[in-house]
C-alpha positions in Angstrom: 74.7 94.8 108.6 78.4 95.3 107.0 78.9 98.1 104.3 81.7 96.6 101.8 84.0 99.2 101.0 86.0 98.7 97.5 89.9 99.2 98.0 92.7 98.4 95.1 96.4 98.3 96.2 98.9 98.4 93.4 102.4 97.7 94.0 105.2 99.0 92.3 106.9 95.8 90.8 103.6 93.7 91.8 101.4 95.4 89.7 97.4 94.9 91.3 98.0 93.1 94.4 94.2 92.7 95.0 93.3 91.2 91.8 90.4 88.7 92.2 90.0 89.3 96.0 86.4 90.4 96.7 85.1 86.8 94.8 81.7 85.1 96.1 83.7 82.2 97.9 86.5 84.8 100.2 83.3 87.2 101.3 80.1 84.7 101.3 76.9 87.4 100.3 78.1 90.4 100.8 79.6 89.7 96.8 78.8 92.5 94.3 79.5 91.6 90.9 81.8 94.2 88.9 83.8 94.7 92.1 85.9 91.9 92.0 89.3 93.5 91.4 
C-alpha cells in the first residue's frame, strides 16, 4: 500500500506551483481531504 507524502513547491515569480494538485480525480483513493494544495 502507498504512503502519500504532502510536498508544496513555491516558485519565486510563480508563487504555489502545486496548487490544487493532490485532487480526488489526479490520485484516485489515496485523496485526503485538507491536503489538496
Amino acid at each position: 500500500m502507498a504512503t502519500p507524502a504532502y510536498m508544496s513547491v513555491t516558485g519565486t515569480k510563480q508563487g504555489l506551483i502545486t496548487a490544487g494538485a493532490f485532487t480526488a480525480d489526479s490520485v484516485g483513493n489515496t485523496y485526503q481531504e485538507g491536503h489538496e494544495d
